[in-house]
N, C-alpha and C positions, 0 to 999 in steps of 0.2 A: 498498490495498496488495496484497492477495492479487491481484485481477486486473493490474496493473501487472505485479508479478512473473511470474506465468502466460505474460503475452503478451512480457514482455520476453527469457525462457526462448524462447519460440518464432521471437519476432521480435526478434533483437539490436540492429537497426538504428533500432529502436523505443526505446528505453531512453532516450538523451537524451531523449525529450518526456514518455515515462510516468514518471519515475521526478521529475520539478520538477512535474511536475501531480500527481501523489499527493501528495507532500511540500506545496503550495500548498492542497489541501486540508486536509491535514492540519493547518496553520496557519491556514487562515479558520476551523475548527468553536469553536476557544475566544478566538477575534477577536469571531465572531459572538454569543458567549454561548451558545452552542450545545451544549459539551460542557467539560466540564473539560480541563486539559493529561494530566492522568495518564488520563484515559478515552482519547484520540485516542494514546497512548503505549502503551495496553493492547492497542487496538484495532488498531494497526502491526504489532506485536508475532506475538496471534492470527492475522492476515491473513497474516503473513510461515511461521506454523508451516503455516497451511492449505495453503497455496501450497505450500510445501515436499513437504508428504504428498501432494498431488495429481498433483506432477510426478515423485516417487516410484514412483506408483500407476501414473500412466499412460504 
């Protein structure tokens, strides 16, 4: 999530493919057994604060 967002801030033209390939991962990790739904929920979330501060930052 965090890098999707970073790059779709830089690259807007970008966004329709980053933002269904995050979101498609985000739905295989508790498809796969992988992670719970509230972990991949938490996990979005933090990625999205990161993102935020970094394009803040920079």
């Amino acid at each position: 999530m965090s890098f999707s967002l970073i790059a779709a801030a830089g690259f807007p033209e970008l966004a329709p493919l980053l933002f269904p390939f995050a979101a498609l991962v985000g739905v295989s990790r508790p498809i796969l057994g992988l992670h719970y739904p509230s972990d991949v929920l938490a996990g979005a979330v933090l990625g999205a604060i990161v993102a935020q501060a970094a394009l803040q930052l920079g």
